[in-house]
C-alpha positions, 0 to 999 in steps of 0.5 A: 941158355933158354930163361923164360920171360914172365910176361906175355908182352910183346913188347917187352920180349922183343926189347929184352930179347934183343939185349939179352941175345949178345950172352947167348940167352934166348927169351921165351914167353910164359905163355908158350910154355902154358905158363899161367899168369901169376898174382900180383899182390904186391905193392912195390915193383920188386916183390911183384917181379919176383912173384912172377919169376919164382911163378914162371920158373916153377912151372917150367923148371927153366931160369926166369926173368921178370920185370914188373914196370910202372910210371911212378908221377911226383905230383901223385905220390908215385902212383900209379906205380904198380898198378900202371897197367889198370891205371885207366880201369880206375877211371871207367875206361878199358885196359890198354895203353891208349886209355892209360895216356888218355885217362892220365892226360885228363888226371894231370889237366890242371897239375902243374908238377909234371915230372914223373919216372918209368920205372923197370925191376927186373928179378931173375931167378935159376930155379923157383928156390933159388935164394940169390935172385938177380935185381936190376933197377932201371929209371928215368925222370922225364916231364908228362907231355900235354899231349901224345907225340911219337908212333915207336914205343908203347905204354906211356912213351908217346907221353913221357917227355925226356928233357935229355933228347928233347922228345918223348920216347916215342919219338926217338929211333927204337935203338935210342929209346932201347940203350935209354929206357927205364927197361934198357938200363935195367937190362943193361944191368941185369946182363952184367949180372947173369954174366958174372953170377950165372955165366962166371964170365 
């Protein structure tokens, strides 16, 4: 079964395709297929997500997926929530995950609750209609590093301390972090459910 993705991170499909590979799903980027990007006027993880699976699978007429991702931080209120990918546009700099540690290590100087969640929403549909959309929700609590330790990971892994393993996410084997990640336990879940709901099996 082909299920477009609805992102065009790179680093998002070769995580989800690698998990979702053992149903016989293969992942395909919106952007192969000349899918355009899809608003995301929404304020929690789970309508964003939806939007873009409802976006990916009318233009394409195939199954979607989507996750809409964020680091959620106490001591902010849960922002940036889902504006993590811009987060460091608030602060001048441009988009990217180096400027989103950067602009978040000066944010977090002088805060002393460092405890924050990445959160993963996965949404799958089988059609734009499809009325019983899959929801998967995957989280993991960890301590915001005082500085980026780590080369495997993107986003905010090199910053998000895992008091579990004792390292950020960068730092682990790409494996570990994959079976751990907010991302991970969300497709971890999300399989189940194409598997049971989708596969009857």
């Amino acid at each position: 079964m082909h299920i477009v993705l609805a992102s065009n991170n790179q680093g998002k499909l070769a995580e989800l395709d690698a998990m979702f590979a053992p149903l016989g799903c293969q992942l395909v980027r919106q952007g192969d297929m000349g899918v355009p990007e899809s608003p995301e006027p929404f304020r929690t993880f789970v309508e964003n997500a939806l939007a873009k699976a409802r976006n990916a699978a009318q233009h394409t007429g195939l199954p979607a997926l989507a996750d809409d991702a964020g680091l959620c931080v106490d001591a902010f209120g849960g922002l940036p929530g889902v504006d993590t990918a811009y987060y460091a546009t608030q602060f001048g700099y441009a988009k990217g995950d180096d400027n989103n540690v950067k602009a978040l290590l000066e944010q977090m100087k002088e805060v002393t609750n460092r405890r924050a969640a990445l959160v993963s929403t996965l949404v799958a549909v089988r059609s734009v209609d499809d009325p019983e959309p899959l929801i998967a929700v995957g989280r993991v609590v960890g301590q915001i590093a005082p500085a980026p330790v780590g080369s495997n990971g993107f986003g905010f892994d090199p910053v998000m301390w895992i008091p579990e393993f004792g390292q950020t996410f960068a730092q682990l084997p790409v494996e570990v972090k994959n079976a751990h990640s907010h991302r991970g336990r969300a497709a971890t879940t999300m399989a189940t459910l194409i598997r049971t709901n989708w596969l009857g099996a």
